[in-house]
N, C-alpha and C positions, 0 to 999 in steps of 0.2 A: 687511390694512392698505390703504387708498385711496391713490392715488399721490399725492394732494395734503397725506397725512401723514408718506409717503414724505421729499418733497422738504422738508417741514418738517422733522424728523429727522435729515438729511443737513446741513439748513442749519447747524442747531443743533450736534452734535457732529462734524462732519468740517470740516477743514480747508479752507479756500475758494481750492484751489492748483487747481482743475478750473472749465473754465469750460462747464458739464455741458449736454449738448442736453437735453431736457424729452421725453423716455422713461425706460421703464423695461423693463431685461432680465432675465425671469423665468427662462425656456426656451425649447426649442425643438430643429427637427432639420437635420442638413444647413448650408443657409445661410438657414433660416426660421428667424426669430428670432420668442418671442412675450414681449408682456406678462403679468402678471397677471389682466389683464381681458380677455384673449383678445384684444387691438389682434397682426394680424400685419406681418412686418419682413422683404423682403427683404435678406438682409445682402452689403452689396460695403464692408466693413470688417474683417471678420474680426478683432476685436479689437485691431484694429492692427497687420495679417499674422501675428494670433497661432497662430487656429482654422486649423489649418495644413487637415482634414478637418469644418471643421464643428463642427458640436456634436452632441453626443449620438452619435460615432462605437463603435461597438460595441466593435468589436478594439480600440479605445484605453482604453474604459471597463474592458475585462475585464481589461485588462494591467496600467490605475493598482491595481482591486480586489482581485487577485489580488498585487500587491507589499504596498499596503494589511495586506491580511489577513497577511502574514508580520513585516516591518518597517517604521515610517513614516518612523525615521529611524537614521543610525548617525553619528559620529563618525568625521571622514578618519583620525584614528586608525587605524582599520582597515579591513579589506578588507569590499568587497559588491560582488557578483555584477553589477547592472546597472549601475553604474558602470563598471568594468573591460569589459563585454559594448558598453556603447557609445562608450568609447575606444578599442575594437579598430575596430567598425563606420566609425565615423567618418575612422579612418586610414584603414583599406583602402578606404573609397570615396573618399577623396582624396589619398594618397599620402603626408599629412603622418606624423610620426613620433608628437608626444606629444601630448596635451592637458590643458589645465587647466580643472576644471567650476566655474562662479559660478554667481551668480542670476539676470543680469542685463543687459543691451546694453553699458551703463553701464562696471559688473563686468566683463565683458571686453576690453574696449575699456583701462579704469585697467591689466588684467592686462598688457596689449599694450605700453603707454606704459610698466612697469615693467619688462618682458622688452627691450621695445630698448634701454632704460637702461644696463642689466644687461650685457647681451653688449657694450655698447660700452665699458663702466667695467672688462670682466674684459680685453679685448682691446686698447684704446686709452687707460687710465688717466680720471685726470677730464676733467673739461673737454667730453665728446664728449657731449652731450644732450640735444640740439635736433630737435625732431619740426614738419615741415611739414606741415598740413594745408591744405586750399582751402576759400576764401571761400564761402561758403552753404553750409560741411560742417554737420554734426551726428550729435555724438558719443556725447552724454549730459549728464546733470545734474548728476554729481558735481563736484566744485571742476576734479579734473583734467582729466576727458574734457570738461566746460565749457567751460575754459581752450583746448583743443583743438579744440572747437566754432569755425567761421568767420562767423559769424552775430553782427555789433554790438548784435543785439536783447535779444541772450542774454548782455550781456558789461554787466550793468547790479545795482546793489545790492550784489554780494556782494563786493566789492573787498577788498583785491587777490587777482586772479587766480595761478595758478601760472603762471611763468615757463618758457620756455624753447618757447615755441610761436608760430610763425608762418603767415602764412593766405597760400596763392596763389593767382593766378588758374589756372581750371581749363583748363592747356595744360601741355606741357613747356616752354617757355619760362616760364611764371609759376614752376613748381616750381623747375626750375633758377637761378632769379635769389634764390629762400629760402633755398635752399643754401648751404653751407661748411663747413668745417673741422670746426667743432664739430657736424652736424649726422650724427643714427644713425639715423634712421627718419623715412622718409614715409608719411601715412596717408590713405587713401582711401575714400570709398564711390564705387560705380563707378557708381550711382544714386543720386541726393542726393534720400531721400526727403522729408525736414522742408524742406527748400529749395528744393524746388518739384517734384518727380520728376523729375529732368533726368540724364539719361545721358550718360558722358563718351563723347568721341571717342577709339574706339579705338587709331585714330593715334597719337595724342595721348599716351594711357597703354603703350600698345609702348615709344615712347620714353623716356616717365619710366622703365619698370623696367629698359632698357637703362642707364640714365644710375647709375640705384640699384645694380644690380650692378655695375658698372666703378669706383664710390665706394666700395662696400661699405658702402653705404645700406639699411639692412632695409624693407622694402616691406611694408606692413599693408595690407590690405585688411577692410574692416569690412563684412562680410555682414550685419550683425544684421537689418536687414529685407529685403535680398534672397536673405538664403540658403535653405536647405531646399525648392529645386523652385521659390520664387515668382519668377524670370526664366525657367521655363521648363529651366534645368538647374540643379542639384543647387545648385553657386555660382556669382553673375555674372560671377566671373574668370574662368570656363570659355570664356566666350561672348567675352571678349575673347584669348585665348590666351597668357595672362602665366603666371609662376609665382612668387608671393607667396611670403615669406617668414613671415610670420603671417597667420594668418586670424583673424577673429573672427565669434561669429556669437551669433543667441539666439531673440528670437522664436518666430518656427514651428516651435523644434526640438523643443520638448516636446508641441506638439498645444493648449499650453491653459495648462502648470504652470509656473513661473520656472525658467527653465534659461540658460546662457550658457557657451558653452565658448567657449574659446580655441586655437585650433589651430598649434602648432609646425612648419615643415619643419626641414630637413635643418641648414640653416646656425645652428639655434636652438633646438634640440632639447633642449640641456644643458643650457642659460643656466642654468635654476632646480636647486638642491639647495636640502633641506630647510632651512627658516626663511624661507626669501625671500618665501614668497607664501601666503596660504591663503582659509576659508572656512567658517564653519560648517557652512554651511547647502548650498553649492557641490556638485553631482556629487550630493544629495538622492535616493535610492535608488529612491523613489515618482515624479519627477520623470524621473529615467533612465529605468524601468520604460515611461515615456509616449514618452520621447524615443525609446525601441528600436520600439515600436511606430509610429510616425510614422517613422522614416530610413528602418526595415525595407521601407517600402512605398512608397519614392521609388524607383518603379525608372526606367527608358527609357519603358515605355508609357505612364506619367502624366505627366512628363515633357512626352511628345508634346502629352499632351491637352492641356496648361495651355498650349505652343505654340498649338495649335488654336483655345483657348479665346479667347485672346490676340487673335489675329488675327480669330477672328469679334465681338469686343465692339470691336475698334479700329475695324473696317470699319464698323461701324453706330453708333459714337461722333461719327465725323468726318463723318455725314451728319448729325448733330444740328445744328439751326438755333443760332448762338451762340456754338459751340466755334468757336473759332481754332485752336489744334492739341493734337493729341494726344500725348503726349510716355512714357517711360518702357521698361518691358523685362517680358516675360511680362504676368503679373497681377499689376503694380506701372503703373499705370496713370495717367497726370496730366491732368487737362483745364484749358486755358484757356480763360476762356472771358470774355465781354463783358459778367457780369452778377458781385455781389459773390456770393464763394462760400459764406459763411456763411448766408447771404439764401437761397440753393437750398440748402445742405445743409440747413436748419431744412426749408422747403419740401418737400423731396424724403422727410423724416421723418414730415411731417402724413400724406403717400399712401401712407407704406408702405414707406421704404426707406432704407436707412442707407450715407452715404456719408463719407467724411470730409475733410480739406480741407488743404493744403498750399501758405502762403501764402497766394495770394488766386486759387491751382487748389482743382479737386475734385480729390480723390487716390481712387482705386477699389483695395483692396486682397478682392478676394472671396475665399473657401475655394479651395483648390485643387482642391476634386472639386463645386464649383456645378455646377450640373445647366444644361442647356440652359432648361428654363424658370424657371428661375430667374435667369437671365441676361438672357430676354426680357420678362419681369414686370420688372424693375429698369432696363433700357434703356425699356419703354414709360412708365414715371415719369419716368425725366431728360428721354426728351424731351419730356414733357408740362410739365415744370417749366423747362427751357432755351426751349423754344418760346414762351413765354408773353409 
């Protein structure tokens, strides 16, 4: 099929909810991406922090094949092996006690907003169920996590919103004036990827979860794009030295397949017994099988490198002709820059290289194991395209 019966195809039966760049993604290995017609693709998108290792990673391929070949799916009904294998994995590398598996950023994030509900309605009666989020957050697209989105862009058509959600400015003074009585959970991402990749002051967030524990305020943090190694450690809460009461996370956990856990500590561990929450399709056995294979192999030394990584693409980003600043944490990367970013990212796709765009920043979200020249093939594009 030619790409231009492709994009007819596309036009005609899928829904026009994508406002799609004018490629096509066949294959490919590592963070080379190809078309069908052999056009090749530096990738600094990774799906959108999906391809946590790439594509075409072996050990991940042999692990989805190898679950494949036994079971594709089962019923939370009952038990399976990599499910229960990666809610062990997942605690012991974070301390937390339980988790709950969805599909989805979304998905965990709704699971999060139902869990603070929950502990506040079994501990403090009605009345307690108000979740602050901040201004330029971004949650998801379901009604609820919507709703909980900070973003007026996103708060358009689908009226009325769910109730019970307020947006601050990203300080502890803005969070504390959203505060009160009725309020059980504040929710954060500690890099606001959709908002422009902008990282909170850690000050700043110290404070808020000082303020949260002394209230007995449950403290979400939503990893979905920066967790699984892409700040550089495991999650960006690490890097600030808080201790969350929920985590959430999704993306990169699976390497590629929908996955989205929800992760409980200590103070929220119980909330849920049977009835309260589920999933069909959640904790997906072929899905876990990818995600053990991807946590399995976050250790300290890659870790380091996506550090490394990090710092040699900032240092030759901020010499780019154009950029104003560099902004963000590991390889969650934001550029602003003096030119429209849609404009370069088309651009930067004619030469060869996929980037994606946050607000009116480029956002760089590349594999966590992009190879050095693959790094320096995609810095020599942007700055041929920022330089111009």
């Amino acid at each position: 099929m030619e790409f231009r019966e492709l994009k007819e195809k596309d036009g005609k039966y899928i829904a026009a909810t994508y406002n799609r760049f004018s490629a096509e993604i066949y294959d490919g290995n590592g963070a080379t991406l190809r078309s069908e017609d052999g056009k090749e693709y530096i990738d600094f998108g990774s799906g959108i922090a999906v391809n946590s290792f790439g594509v075409n990673d072996r050990e991940w391929k042999d692990a989805v094949i190898a679950q494949i070949n036994k079971v594709q799916h089962a019923s939370n009904l009952y038990y399976t092996r990599p499910q229960a294998e990666l809610a062990e994995l997942l605690c012991k590398k974070t301390g937390t006690r339980k988790v709950f598996f969805s599909n989805s950023g979304a998905e965990a994030n709704e699971c999060a907003i139902k869990a603070a509900r929950k502990y506040s309605f079994d501990k403090y009666g009605e009345g307690r169920f108000h979740i602050v989020t901040l201004k330029n957050s971004f949650h998801g697209r379901t009604m609820a996590t919507l709703s909980a989105t900070g973003q007026d862009v996103m708060h358009k058509y689908f009226m009325p919103f769910l109730g019970g959600f307020s947006y601050a400015e990203p300080t502890f003074a803005g969070v504390k004036k959203e505060c009160g009585n009725g309020t059980c959970a504040v929710m954060l991402e500690l890099v606001q990827g959709e908002g422009g990749v902008k990282a909170l002051d850690a000050t700043e967030v110290k404070k808020i979860e000082a303020f949260c524990k002394s209230n007995d305020i449950l403290l979400i943090i939503d990893e979905v794009q920066t967790g699984n190694g892409r700040t550089g450690r495991l999650y960006a809460y690490e890097h600030y030295g808080i201790s969350p009461d929920i985590v959430t996370t999704a993306k990169g956990l699976a390497g590629g397949l929908p996955l989205g856990a929800t992760m409980f500590f200590e103070k929220c561990e119980n909330t849920f017994s049977a009835g309260d929450h589920g999933s069909t399709f959640g904790g997906n056995p072929v899905a876990c099988a990818g995600a053990l294979s991807i946590l399995s192999r976050i250790d300290e030394k890659l870790l380091l490198e996506v550090q490394g990584k990090s710092a040699y693409l900032r240092t030759h980003l901020g010499r780019i002709a154009n950029v104003v600043e560099v902004s963000g944490l590991g390889l969650m990367i934001g550029l602003e820059i003096t030119k429209n970013a849609r404009e370069v990212a088309e651009k930067c796709l004619e030469r060869g290289l996929i980037v994606l765009t946050a607000k009116n920043k480029i956002r760089l979200l590349p594999p966590l194991t992009v190879s050095k020249g693959e790094m320096d093939a995609g810095l020599k594009i942007l700055n041929e395209v920022l330089s111009e």
